[in-house]
Structure formats: structure tokens, C-alpha cells
C-alpha positions as CSV (number, residue, x, y, z in Angstrom):
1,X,100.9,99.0,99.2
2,X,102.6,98.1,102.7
3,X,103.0,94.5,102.8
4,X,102.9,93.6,99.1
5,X,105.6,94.0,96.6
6,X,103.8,94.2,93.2
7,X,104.9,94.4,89.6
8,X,104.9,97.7,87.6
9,X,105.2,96.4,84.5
10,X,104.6,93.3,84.4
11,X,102.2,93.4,81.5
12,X,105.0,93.9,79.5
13,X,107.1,90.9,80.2
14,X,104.8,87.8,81.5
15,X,104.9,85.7,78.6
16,X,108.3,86.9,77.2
17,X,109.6,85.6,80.9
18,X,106.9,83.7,82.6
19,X,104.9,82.5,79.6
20,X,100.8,83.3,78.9
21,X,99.4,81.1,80.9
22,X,100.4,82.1,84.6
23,X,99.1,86.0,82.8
24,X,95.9,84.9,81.7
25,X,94.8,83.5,85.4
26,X,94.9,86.5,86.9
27,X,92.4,89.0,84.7
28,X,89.2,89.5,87.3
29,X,88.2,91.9,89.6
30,X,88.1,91.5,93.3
31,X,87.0,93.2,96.8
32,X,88.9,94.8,99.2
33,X,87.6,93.3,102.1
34,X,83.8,94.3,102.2
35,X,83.7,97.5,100.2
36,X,82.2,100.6,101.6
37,X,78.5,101.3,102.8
38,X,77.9,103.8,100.5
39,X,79.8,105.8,97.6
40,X,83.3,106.5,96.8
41,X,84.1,109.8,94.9
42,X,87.9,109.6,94.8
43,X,91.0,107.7,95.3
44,X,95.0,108.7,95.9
45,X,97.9,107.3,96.8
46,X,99.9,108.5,100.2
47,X,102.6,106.8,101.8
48,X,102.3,103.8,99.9
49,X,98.7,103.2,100.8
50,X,95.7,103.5,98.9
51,X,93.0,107.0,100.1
52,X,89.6,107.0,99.2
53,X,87.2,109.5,99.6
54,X,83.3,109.8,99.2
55,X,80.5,109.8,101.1
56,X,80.7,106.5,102.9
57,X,80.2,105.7,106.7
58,X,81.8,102.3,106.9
59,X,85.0,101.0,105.1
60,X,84.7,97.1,105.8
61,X,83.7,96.7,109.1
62,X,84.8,100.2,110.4
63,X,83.2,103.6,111.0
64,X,85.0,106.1,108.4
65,X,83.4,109.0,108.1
66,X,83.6,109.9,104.3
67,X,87.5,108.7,104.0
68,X,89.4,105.8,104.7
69,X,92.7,104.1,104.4
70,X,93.8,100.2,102.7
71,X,97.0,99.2,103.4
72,X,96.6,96.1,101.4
73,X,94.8,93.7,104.1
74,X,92.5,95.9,106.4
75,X,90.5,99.5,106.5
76,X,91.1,102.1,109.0
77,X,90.0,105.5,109.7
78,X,91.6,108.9,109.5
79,X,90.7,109.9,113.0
80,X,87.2,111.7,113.0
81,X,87.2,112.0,108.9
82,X,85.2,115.1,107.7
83,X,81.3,116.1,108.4
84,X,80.5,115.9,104.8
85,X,81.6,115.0,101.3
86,X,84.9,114.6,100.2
87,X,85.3,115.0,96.3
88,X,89.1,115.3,95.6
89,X,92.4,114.4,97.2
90,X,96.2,115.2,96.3
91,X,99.5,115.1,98.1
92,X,101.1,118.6,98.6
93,X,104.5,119.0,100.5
94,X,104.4,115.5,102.1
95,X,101.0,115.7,103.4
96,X,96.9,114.8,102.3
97,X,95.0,117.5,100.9
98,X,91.3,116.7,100.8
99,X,88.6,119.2,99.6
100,X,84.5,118.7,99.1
101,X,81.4,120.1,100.7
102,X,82.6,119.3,104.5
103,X,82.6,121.9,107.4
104,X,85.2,119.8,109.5
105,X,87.5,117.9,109.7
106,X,88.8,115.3,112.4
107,X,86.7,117.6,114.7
108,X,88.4,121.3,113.5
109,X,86.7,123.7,111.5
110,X,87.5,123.0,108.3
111,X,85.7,125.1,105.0
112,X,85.9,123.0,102.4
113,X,89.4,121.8,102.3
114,X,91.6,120.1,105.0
115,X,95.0,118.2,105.7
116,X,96.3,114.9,107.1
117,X,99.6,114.4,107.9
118,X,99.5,110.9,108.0
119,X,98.4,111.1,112.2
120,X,96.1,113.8,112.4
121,X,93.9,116.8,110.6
122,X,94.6,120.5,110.3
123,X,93.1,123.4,108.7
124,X,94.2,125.2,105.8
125,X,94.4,128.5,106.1
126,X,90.7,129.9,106.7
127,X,89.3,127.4,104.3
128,X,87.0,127.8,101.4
129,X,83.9,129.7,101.0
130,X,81.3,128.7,98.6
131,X,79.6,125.6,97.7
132,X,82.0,122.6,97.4
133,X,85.1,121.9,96.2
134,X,86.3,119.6,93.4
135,X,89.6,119.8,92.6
136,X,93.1,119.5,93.3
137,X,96.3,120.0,91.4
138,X,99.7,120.9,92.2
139,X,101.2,123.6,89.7
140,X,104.4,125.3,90.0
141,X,105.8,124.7,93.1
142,X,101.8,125.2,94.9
143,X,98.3,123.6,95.5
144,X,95.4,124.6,93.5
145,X,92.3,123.9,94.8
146,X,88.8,124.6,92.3
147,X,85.2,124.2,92.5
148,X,82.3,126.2,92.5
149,X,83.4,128.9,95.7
150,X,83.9,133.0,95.7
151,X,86.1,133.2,98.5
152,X,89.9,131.6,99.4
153,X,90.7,132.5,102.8
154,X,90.7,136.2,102.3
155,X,90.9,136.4,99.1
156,X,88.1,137.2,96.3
157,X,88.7,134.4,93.6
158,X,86.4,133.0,91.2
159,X,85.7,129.3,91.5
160,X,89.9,128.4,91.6
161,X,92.9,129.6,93.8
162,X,95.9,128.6,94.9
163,X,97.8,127.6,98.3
164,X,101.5,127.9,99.0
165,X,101.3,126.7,102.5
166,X,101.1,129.9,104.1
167,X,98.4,132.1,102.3
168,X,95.5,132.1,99.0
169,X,96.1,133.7,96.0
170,X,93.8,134.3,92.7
171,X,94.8,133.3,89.0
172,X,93.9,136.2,87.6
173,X,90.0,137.3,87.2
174,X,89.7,132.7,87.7
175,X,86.7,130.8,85.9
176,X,83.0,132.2,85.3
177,X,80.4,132.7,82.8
178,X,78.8,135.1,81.2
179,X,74.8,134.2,82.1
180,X,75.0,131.2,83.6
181,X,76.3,129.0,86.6
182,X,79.8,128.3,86.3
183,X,82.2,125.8,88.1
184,X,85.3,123.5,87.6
185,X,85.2,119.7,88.1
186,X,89.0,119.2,86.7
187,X,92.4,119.8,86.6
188,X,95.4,119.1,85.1
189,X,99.0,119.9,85.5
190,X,100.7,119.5,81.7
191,X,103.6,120.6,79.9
192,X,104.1,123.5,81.5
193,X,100.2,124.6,81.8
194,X,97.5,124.1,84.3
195,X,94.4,122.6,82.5
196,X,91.0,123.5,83.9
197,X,87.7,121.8,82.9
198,X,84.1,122.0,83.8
199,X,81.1,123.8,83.0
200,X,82.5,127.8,82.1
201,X,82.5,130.1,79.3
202,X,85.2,132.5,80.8
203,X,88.8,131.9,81.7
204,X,90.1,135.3,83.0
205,X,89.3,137.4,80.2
206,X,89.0,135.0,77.2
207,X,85.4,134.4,76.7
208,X,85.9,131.6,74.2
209,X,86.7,129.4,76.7
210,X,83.8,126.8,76.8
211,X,84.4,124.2,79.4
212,X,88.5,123.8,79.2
213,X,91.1,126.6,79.2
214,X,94.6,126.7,80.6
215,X,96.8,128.9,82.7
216,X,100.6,129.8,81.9
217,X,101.5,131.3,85.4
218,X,100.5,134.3,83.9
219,X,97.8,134.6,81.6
220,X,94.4,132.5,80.7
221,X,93.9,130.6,77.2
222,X,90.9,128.5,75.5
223,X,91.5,125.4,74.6
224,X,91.1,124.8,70.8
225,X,86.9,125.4,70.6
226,X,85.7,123.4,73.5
227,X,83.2,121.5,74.4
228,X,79.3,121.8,74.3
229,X,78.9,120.6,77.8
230,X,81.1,119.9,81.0
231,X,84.5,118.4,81.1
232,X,84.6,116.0,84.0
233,X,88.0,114.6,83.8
234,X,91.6,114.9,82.8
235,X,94.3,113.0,81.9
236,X,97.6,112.9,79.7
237,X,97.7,109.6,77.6
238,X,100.6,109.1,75.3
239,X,101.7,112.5,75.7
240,X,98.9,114.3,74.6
241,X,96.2,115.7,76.9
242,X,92.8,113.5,76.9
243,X,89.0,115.0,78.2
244,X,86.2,113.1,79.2
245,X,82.8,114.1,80.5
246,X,79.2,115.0,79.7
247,X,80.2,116.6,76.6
248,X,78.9,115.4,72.9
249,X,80.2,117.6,70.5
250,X,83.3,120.3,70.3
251,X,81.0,123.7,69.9
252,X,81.8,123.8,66.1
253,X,80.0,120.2,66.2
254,X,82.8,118.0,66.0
255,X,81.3,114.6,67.1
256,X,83.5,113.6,70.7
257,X,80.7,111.5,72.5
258,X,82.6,111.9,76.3
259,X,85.6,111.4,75.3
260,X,88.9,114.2,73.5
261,X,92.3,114.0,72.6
262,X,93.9,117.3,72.4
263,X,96.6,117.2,69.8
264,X,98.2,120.5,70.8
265,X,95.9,122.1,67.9
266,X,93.0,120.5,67.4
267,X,90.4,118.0,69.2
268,X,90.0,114.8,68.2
269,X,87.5,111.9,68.4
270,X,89.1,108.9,70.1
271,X,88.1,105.6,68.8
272,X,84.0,106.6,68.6
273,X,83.9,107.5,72.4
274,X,81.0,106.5,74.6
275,X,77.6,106.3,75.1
276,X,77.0,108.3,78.2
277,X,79.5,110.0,80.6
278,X,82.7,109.3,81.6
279,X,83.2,110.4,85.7
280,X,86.6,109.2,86.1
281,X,89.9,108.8,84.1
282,X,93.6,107.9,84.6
283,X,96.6,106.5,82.4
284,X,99.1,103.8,83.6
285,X,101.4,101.7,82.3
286,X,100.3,101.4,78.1
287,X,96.6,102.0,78.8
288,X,94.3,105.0,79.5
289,X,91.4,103.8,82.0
290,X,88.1,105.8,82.0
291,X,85.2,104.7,84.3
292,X,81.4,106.4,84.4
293,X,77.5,105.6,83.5
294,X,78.6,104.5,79.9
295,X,77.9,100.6,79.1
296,X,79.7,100.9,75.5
297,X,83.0,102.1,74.7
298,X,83.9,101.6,70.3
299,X,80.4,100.9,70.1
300,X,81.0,97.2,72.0
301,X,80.1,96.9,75.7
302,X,82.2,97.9,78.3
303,X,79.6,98.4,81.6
304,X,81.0,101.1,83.1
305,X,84.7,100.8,82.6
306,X,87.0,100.3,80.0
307,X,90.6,100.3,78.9
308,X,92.6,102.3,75.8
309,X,95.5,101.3,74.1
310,X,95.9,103.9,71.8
311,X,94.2,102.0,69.4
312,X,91.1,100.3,70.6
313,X,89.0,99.8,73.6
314,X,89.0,96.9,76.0
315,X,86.3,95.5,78.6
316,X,87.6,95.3,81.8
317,X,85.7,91.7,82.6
318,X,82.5,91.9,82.4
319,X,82.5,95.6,84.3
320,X,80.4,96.7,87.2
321,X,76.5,97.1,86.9
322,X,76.1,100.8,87.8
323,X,78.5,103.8,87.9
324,X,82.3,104.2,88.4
325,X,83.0,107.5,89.8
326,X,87.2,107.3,89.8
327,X,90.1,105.1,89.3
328,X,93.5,104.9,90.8
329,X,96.5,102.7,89.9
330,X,99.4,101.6,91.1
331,X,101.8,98.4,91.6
332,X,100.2,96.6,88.8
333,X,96.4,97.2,90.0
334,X,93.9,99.2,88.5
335,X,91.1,100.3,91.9
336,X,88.2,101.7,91.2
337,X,85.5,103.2,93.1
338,X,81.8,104.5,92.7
339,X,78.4,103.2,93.7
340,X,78.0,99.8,91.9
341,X,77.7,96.6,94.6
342,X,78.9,94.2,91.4
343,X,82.1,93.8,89.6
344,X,82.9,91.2,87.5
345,X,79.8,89.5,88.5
346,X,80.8,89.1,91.7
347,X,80.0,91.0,94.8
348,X,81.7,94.7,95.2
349,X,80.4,97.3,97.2
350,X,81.5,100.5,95.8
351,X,84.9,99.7,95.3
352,X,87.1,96.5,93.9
353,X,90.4,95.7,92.2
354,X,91.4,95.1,88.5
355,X,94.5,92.7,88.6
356,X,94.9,92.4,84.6
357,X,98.0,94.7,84.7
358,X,100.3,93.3,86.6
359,X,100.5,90.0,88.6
360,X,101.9,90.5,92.4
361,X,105.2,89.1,93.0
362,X,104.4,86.5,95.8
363,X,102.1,84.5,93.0
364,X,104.9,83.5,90.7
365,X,105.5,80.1,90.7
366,X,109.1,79.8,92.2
367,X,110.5,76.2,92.4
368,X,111.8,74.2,95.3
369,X,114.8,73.5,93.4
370,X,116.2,77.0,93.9
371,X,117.0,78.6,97.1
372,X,118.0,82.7,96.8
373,X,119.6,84.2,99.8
374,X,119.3,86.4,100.9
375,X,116.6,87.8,99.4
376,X,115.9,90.9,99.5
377,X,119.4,91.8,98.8
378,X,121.5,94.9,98.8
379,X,123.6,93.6,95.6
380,X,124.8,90.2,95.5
381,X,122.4,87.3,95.6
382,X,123.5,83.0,95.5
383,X,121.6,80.8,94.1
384,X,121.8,77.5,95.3
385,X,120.4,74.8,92.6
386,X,119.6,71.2,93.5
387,X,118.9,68.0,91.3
388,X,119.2,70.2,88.2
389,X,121.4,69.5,85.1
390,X,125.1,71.2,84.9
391,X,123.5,72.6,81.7
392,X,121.2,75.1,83.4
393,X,121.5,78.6,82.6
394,X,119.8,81.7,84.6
395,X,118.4,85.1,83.0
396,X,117.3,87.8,85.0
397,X,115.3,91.0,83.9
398,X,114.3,94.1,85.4
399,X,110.2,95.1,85.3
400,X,110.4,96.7,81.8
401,X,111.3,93.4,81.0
402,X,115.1,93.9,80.1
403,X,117.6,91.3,80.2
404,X,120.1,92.4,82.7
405,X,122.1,89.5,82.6
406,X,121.8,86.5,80.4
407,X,123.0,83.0,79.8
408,X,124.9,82.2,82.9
409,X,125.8,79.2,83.7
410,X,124.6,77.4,87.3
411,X,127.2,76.1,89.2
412,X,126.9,72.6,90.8
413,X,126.0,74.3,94.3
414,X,126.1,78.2,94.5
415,X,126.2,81.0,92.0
416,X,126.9,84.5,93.2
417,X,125.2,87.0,91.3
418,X,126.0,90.7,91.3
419,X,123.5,93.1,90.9
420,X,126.0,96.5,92.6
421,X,125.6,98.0,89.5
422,X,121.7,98.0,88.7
423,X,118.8,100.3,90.5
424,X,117.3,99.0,93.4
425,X,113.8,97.1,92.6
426,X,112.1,94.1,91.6
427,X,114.1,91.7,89.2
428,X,113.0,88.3,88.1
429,X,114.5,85.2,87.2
430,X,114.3,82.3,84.8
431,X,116.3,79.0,84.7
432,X,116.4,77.4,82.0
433,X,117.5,73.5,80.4
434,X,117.5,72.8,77.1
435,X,115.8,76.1,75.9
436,X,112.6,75.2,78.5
437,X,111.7,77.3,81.2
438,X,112.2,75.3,84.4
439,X,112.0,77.7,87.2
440,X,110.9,81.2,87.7
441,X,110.9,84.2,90.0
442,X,111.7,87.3,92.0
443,X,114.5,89.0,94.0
444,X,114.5,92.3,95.3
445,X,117.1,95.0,95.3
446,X,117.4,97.0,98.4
């Protein structure tokens, strides 16, 4: 985010470098600014600054019509936002790709699906015809947009189509069903394969496709025996491909309760699942994050939100008190948005911040008795110690928490340290006396 310099992985290292306690004060949610005036469907990242989507008037204090932008400190507007719902966002060839149930878009007509790039709106192509949109995914080099629509531009497709920045295309004979209402909710980019979830029992020809299937380029597959209801969500988590949504049961009865891991043969029941649906889902850093109406995740509570490690689930505080509709992270901060006005207890209006993975630089502790210049550097960096013993040494580690250099000695009044040969980031430091952490904190590698 512009403005602040946060830690990737800084739940890795904290009390190997900085010790538990400075960790442990920063697990709690919190607001960004005043929230939004009504609810958020979906959240991206673009040019370093947090997008979210939904059906929301006001972000803060500011008209936004259905998306606005956080750059850390304050909400702004993207020009005249859309005339209607926006469900899904991506970033395709450098620019914002939004898609929902809108008409327009910063005034233009706009079917469906629309671009910002990062001033002002634009069509795309002729736009979408058919109900809404809900989906976006980039796949081999182009933009594939799903949802429950006939028409792409031109072009006859069935609920899914792709975008190469010039014209639509069909995958094949797309998603449908044989007697029933079909649509997709999800998708998936994932070795090598496009994954598509929703609520479908045909994936080009394959009519065992029930609710997930994928796409080679080429040709449509099912996906093991799917699910018994819709897949909402998808994510890859450990290197295997995880679904989430209103689903129970695989349809030969396989207990799932919301929540599948994909093994590259077989589903698989992850840690007892939930008790209602999960709406949102992402991975980041050692955790998969999955947000929706569910108040238990592992049979414990977990209000709405909850973490997995691969192992068990975790409760994100003490959650929000109605639904999370999607999650985002990035720099060490889990966001997530939906239509609850609590989280943590505390006042949030449909959106608020999880700061228990990471901790942002600027609320290390640094001591007086060091001076770094300059800082950011482009390699070399002096530190200056004053009033500390001859005996103090300095360790400094990357953000996976790896000891770039280690053991040198302080001089009496400035030590030049040469960091020409690491990647440019965020490294921290540690002095130390006597095997005791004295000072701590960060420089930055331009």
C-alpha cells in the first residue's frame, strides 16, 4: 500500500528476531477509516493499492458508486464507478477489469464488464449479454470472464468466454446443464488448467461435471465426482487445489461440509469443514483464509472467518457478527469485506483489517542508540552506535527470516554494511550484548 512499507513474512521471523511479545500485540482487527455504507462483494490489488467492489454508495465519507480505492490513509472514487453491482475484479495487461450486473461504467455503456486504467473507464469490446457476471481469471496469455450470460460481444458462449484485448472467443460448447439453471461463480487458474466452479452439470461435452470442471486450452474435464451443490470459491493451498461453497457432500456422498481439497485424484474432507457456506477464500503466506455465514470451522467457533494451517483451524479474534463475502491480502494484512458492521467486537462497517500476519515496519521498536543512514539505501548502509559496549554485534535477516549476515562486530562510531550483493527489500536488524537483544529494526534496499 502507498505510503506504508509492510512485512511479507513477518510471521515467520518475529520472535526468532524480534521476540513474542512485540508479535502478540498486534493480533486484532481494525477499520479502514469508516467502512462502507453498504456491502462489499470483492477486493484486488492494482498499483499497490487495495480495490473493492460491491454494492456500496459511500467509502468513508465519499460517494463511490459500487467501487472504491484505499491507499492506506483515505477512500477515493474511480470517477463515476458503475450503475450497478460489481462482483469480481482482476488485473489484465496492466489495467482493472471489473465485471457484475452494471450497465455503465464511469458514464459509458458498459454490459457487464468494464476497465480502469488507473485514470479513467472504458468499454470492453461490446460487453456482456445476460444476467451478471462473476468471474474473472487470467489463463494463457487472456482474460476469462464467467457468469450466468449467452452472449460475449458477438459471440454465442455459454455462461464463460474469453478476452484477448481485441475480440471474445468461446471455450468450446462452455458451462450448462441439462434441466436446470446453470452458472459459474469461480475460477481458477492452476497447473496448467483453468478451474471453473458453480452450479452446472455440463462442461463442454462431459456431463459428469457437477459443479467443478477444468479446461486444458483445448478440451473440458470433470473434476473427480463433484459436488452436490455450488462451488463458490477457489483457491490453491499448499499446492493442491481447495473448494469452498454451498456444497455438503461430493455426489457419491463423501462428507465435505463447504469446504475440498483436491488431491489431483480424489476429494478430500479438510479438517471437518464448516457449518454453513463459505463465500470467500484466499491463501497467503502459511495459511488458507476462508470467510462466509459459517460460525464454526473444526467444529470450534470461528464467526465468519477463519484461518488453515494445513493442519487445523484458527479464529481470527473473535470474527465479525454477520457474513464475509471475500478476502484479500497482501503486505502482512489479511482485508476482508462483506456486510457485517462488527469485527473483533469493535465497530466495522463492511470491511476491516486482520493484522495477525505480519506487523508493519514503522511499529518496530528501533532504539535511539542507533542511527542508519541513509536509509533506504541502494547498497551500503552505516550504522552509527552510541553509549553501547565495544562488544556489540549486529545480525541482519531478510523477510523469510534468513541471516544474511551475522556476528559483526560494531565499531566505536560507524560500521559500513554492504548489502550490493542481496535483492532489493526489507531487511531487519538486531544488535546484540551479551547474547540479549538490545536494539531492533528495518532498512530498506532500493
Amino acid at each position: 500500500m502507498k505510503n506504508r512499507i509492510c512485512i511479507f513474512h513477518f510471521l515467520l521471523v518475529a520472535q526468532f528476531i524480534f521476540g513474542g511479545s512485540l508479535f502478540s500485540q498486534t493480533q486484532s482487527w481494525s477499520t479502514l477509516g469508516t467502512g462502507l455504507n453498504a456491502a462489499g462483494n470483492t477486493m484486488t490489488f492494482y498499483n499497490g493499492e487495495l480495490y473493492v467492489g460491491g454494492s456500496f454508495a459511500m467509502a468513508g465519507n465519499v460517494p463511490c458508486n459500487n467501487i472504491a480505492k484505499w491507499d492506506g490513509a483515505t477512500w477515493s472514487p474511480l470517477g463515476m464507478g458503475t450503475n450497478g453491482a460489481i462482483n469480481a475484479m482482476t488485473v489484465y495487461n496492466n489495467q482493472l477489469y471489473v465485471v457484475g450486473s452494471f450497465t455503465t461504467a464511469g458514464g459509458l455503456p458498459a454490459k457487464k464488464i468494464a476497465r480502469w486504467n488507473g485514470t479513467s473507464w472504458d468499454t470492453v469490446g461490446h460487453g456482456i449479454n445476460g444476467v451478471a457476471a462473476y468471474a474473472l481469471e487470467v489463463y494463457n496469455g487472456k482474460l476469462i470472464a464467467a457468469g450466468k450470460f449467452a452472449v460475449a460481444g458477438y459471440t454465442l458462449v455459454n455462461n464463460i468466454a474469453a478476452w484477448n484485448d481485441t475480440t471474445w472467443s468461446a471455450l468450446g460448447n462452455g458451462i450448462t446443464a441439462v434441466a436446470s439453471v446453470s452458472r459459474v461463480r469461480t475460477l481458477l487458474s492452476f497447473n496448467g488448467k483453468l478451474f471453473v466452479g458453480g452450479y452446472f452439470n455440463v462442461a463442454g461435452t462431459d456431463s459428469a461435471s457437477y459443479n467443478i470442471a477444468s479446461w486444458d486450452g483445448n478440451n473440458w474435464s470433470h473434476v473427480g465426482d463433484g459436488f452436490d451443490y455450488d462451488v463458490l470459491c477457489l483457491s490453491e493451498f499448499q499446492g493442491e487445489l481447495f473448494a469452498a461453497g454451498e456444497f455438503y457432500f461430493t455426489t457419491t456422498y463423501h462428507v465435505m461440509n463447504h469446504l475440498a481439497r483436491w488431491d489431483g485424484t480424489t476429494w478430500n474432507a479438510v479438517g471437518g469443514g464448516t457449518n454453513d457456506w463459505v463465500l470467500g477464500m484466499t491463501a497467503y503466506g502459511s495459511d488458507l483464509y476462508i470467510g462466509g455465514w459459517f460460525t464454526t470451522a473444526g467444529g470450534n467457533p470461528a464467526a465468519h472467518i477463519a484461518s488453515w494451517d494445513g493442519a487445523n483451524f484458527s479464529q481470527l479474534g473473535t470474527g465479525m457478527d454477520t457474513l464475509v463475502n471475500a478476502i484479500a491480502a497482501d503486505e502482512g494484512i489479511v482485508y476482508a469485506t462483506g456486510t457485517f458492521t462488527t469485527a473483533g467486537g469493535n465497530s466495522a462497517t463492511k470491511i476491516a483489517k486482520w493484522s495477525d500476519v505480519g506487523v508493519g515496519v514503522n511499529e518496530i521498536s528501533q532504539s535511539t542508540n542507533i542511527s542508519v543512514f541513509p536509509n533506504p539505501s541502494s547498497g551500503i548502509f552505516s550504522f552509527e552506535k552510541n553509549n553501547f559496549s565495544e562488544n556489540c554485534t549486529i545480525e541482519i535477516f531478510n523477510s523469510l527470516g534468513e541471516k544474511v549476515i551475522g556476528d559483526l562486530r560494531l565499531a566505536n562510531s560507524v560500521t559500513e554494511i554492504d548489502l550490493n550483493d542481496q535483492a532489493t527489500g526489507i531487511y531487519f536488524y538486531r544488535v546484540m550484548l551479551d547474547g540479549k537483544i538490545i536494539s531492533t529494526g528495518k532498512i530498506v534496499k532500493q
